[in-house]
C-alpha positions in Angstrom: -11.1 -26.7 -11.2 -11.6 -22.9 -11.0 -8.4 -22.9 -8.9 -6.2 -24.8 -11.5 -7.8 -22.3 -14.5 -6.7 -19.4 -12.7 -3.3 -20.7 -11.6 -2.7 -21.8 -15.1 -3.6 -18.1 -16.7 -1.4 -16.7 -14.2 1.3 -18.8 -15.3 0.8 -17.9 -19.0 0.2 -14.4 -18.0 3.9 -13.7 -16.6 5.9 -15.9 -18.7 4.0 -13.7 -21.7 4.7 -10.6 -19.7 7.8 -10.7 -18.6 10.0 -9.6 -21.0 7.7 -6.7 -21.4 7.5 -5.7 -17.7 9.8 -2.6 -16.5 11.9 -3.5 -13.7 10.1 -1.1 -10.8 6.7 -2.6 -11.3 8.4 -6.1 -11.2 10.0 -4.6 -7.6 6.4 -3.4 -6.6 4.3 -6.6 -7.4 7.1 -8.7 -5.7 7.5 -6.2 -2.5 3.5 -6.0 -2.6 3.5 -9.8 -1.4 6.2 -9.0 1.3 4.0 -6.4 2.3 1.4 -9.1 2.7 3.3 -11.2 4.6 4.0 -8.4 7.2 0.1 -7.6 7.5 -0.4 -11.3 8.1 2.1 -10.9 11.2 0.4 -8.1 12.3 -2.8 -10.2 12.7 -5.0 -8.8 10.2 -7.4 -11.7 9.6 -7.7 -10.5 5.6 -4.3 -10.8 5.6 -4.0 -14.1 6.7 -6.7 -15.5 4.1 -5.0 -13.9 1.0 -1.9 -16.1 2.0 -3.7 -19.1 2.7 -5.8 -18.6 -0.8 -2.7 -17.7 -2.9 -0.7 -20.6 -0.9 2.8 -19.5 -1.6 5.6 -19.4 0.6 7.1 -16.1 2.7 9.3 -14.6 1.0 11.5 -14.1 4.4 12.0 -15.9 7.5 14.4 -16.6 10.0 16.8 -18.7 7.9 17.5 -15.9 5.6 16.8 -12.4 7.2 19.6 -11.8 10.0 17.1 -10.0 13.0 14.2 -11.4 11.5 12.2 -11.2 14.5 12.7 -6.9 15.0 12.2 -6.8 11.2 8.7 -8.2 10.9 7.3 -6.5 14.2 8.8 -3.1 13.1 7.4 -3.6 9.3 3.8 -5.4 10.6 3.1 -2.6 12.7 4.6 0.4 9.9 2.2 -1.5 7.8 -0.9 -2.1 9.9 -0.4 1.8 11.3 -0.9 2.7 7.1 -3.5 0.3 6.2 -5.6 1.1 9.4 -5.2 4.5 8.7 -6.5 4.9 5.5 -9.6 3.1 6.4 -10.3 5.4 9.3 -9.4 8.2 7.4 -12.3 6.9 4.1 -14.7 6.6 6.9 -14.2 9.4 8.6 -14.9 11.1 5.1 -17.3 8.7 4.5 -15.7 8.3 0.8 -18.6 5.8 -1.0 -15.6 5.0 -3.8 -12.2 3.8 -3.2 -9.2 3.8 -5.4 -6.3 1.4 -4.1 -3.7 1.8 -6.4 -0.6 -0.7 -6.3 -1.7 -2.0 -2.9 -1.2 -6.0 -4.2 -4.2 -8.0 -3.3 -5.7 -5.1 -1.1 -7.1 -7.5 2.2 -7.9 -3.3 2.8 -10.4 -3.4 -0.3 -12.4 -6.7 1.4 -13.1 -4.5 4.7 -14.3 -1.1 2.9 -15.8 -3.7 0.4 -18.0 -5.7 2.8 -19.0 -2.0 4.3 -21.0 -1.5 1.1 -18.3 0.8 -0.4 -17.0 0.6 -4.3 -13.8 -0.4 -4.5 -11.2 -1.5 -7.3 -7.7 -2.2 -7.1 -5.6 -0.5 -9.5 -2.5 -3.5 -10.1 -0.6 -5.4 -12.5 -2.4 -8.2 -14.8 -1.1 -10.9 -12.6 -2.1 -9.5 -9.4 -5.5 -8.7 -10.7 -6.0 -12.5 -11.8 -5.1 -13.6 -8.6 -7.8 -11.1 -7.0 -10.4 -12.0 -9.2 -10.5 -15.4 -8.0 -9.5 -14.4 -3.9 -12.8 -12.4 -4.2 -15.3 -14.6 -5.0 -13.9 -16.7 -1.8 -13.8 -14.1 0.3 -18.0 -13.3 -0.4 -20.2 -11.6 1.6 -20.4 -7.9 0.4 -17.2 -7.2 -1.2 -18.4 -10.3 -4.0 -20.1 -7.3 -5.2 -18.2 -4.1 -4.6 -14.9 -4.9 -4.7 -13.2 -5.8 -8.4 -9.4 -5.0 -10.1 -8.3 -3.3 -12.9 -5.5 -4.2 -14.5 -3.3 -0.7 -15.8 0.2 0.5 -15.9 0.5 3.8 -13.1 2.0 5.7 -16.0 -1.1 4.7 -18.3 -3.1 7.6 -18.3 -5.8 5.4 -20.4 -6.4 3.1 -18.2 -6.2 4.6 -15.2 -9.1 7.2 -16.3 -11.0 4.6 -17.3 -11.0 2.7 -14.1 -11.9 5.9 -12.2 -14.9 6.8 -14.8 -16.6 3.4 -13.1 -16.9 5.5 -9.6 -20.5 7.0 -9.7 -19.0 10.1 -7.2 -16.1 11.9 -5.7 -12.9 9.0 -4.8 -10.3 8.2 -2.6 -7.4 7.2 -4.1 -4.9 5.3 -1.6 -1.4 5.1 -2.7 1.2 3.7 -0.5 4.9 2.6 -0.7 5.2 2.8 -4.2 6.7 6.5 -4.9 10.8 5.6 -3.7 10.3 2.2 -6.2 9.5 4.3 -9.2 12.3 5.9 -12.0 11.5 10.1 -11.9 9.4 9.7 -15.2 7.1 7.0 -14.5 6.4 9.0 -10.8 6.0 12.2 -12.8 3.4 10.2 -15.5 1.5 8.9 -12.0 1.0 11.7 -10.4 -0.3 14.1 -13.5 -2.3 10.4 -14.2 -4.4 11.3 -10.8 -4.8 14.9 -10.9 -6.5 14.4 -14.2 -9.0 11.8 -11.9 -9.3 14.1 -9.7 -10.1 17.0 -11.4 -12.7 15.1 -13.3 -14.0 13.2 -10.4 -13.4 15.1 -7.3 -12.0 13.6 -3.5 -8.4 13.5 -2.7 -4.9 11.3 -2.9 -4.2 10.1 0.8 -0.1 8.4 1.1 2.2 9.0 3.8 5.1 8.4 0.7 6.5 12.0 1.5 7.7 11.0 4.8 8.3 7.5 4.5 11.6 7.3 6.1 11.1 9.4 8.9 7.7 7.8 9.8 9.2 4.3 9.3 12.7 5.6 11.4 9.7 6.3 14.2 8.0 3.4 14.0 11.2 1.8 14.8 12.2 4.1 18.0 8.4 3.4 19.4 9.8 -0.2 19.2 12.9 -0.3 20.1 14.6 3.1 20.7 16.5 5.5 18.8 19.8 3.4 19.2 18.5 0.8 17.4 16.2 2.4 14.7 18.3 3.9 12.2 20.1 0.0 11.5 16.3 -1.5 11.4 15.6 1.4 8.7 18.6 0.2 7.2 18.1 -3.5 7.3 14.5 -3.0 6.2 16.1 -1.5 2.9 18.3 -3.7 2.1 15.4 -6.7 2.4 13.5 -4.6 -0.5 16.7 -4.2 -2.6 17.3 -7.7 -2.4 13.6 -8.2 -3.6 13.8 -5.7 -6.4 17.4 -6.3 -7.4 19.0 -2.7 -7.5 18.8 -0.2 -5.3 16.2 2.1 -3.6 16.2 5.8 -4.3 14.4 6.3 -0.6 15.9 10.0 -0.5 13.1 11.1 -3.4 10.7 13.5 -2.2 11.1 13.3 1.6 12.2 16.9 1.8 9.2 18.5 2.5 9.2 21.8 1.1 10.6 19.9 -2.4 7.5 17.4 -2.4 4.7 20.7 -2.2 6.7 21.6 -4.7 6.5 19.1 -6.7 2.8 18.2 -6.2 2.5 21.8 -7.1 3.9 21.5 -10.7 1.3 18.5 -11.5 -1.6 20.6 -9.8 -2.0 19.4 -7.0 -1.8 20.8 -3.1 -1.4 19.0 0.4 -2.3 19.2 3.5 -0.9 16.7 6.4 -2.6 15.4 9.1 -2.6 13.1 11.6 -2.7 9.0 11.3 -5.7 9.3 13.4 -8.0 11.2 15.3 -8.7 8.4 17.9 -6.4 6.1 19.6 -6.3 3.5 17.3 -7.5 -0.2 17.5 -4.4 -2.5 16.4 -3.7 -5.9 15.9 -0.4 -6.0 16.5 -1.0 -4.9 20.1 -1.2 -8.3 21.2 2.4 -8.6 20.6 3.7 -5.4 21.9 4.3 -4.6 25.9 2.6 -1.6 27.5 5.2 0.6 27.1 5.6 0.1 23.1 1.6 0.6 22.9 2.2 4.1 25.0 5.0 4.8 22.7 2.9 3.8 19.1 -0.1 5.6 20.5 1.9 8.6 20.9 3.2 8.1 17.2 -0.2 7.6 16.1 -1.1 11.3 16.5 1.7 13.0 14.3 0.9 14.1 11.2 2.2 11.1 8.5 -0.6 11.4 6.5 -0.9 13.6 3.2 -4.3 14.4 2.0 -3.5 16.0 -1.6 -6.3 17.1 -3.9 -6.3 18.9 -7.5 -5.7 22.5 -7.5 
């Protein structure tokens, strides 16, 4: 009965909503579940409940995504490289608070969740009505630690008052959102968390700022340098097909332009690496020894932005 309550408000929710909705946070909440899918792949157990809870088909498969198989093993393991990373990286910090903003269901949030950590995910209404019911199924610990807040990235409101339930210093985790936004809305986000994190303390982590090289990487690791560039390429054009228009993946992966930038909303960076450690993946079962040697040499450059208020 619970089930068919929620399903019904979430039905209600988006034909209410979207008229309303702006056309990059349609692309995000769409891509999100794609996203999903791919982490699923990967092996990620969390991953693989949210789809069996939310029971909805892939979005992609075989009989519509020419090279569908070098597709999902490229994007599982981009994706299970950034989610595992982000939770070493809080508990290496040992970050008590956790900000996931735009991450879709977060399967991320259940882990740091059932490790006693606070942690709300930052998403759209009917993401966050979805969550709300995946939570209580997923129990244990993160029943009690691990909630969603429903806010606009460029509502500064609602943002702020999301952070203000952290009791501490936060890590805010923002990934693969930044090339989906219009230059205002992006602009709005990121002076939205420098004001949470110059009231709160802790950092940003994203590896947004070097998206296409790290993702052109991932690819080589798999399947060389020949064949990455057209994977980066096919990749795209899956996400434009989800989002309808077409991805502006050339913002902010200069460098020296994204301090810049970071700068003017008062905020600094520093990179460093995915991980400290070899890392523990999933996806390893599916790769041969010499894409493992080739990943875990990856898994050392430095992908990962730490950015904190000035």
């Amino acid at each position: 009965m619970k089930k068919f309550f929620v399903t019904f408000a979430l039905i209600a929710a988006v034909v209410l909503t979207s008229t309303a909705r702006a056309a990059e946070f349609e692309m995000v909440e769409y891509s999100a579940q794609v996203k999903l899918q791919w982490l699923s792949a990967a092996g990620i157990p969390e991953a693989q409940k949210f789809l069996k809870l939310i029971d909805r088909p892939v979005f992609f498969h075989a009989d519509n995504l020419a090279d569908f198989e070098r597709i999902q093993l490229t994007n599982s393991l981009y994706q299970e490289l950034n989610f595992t990373a982000a939770m070493d990286y809080v508990r290496e910090k040992n970050y008590r608070n956790v900000f996931d903003l735009a991450c879709s269901l977060s399967p991320r949030a259940m882990i740091l969740g059932d490790e006693g950590r606070r942690v709300i995910v930052g998403e759209l209404n009917t993401v966050c009505l979805l969550g709300d019911w995946c939570v209580d199924e997923f129990g244990k610990t993160s029943k009690q630690t691990v909630s969603y807040d429903a806010f606009w990235l460029q509502d500064a409101v609602g943002m702020m008052e999301s952070a203000n339930k952290f009791d501490g210093e936060i890590c805010i985790i923002e990934q693969g959102v930044s090339i989906y936004l219009a230059d205002d809305i992006r602009s709005q986000m990121f002076d939205n968390i420098h004001s949470v994190l110059k009231k709160h303390g802790g950092c940003l982590i994203t590896s947004d700022f070097c998206q296409k090289k790290y993702f052109t990487d991932v690819a080589t690791a798999l399947y060389g340098a020949e064949a990455a560039p057209t994977l980066y390429a096919e990749t795209k054009a899956m996400y434009e097909k989800v989002y309808g228009d077409k991805i502006a993946d050339d913002a902010l992966q200069d460098e020296q332009e994204a301090i810049e930038y970071l700068r003017a909303h008062g905020l600094r960076a520093e990179k460093i690496p995915l991980f400290r450690t070899l890392p523990k993946l999933y996806i390893n079962s599916k790769l041969t020894p010499e894409q493992i040697q080739r990943v875990n040499e990856l898994s050392v450059r430095t992908y990962l932005w730490v950015i904190t208020a000035i």
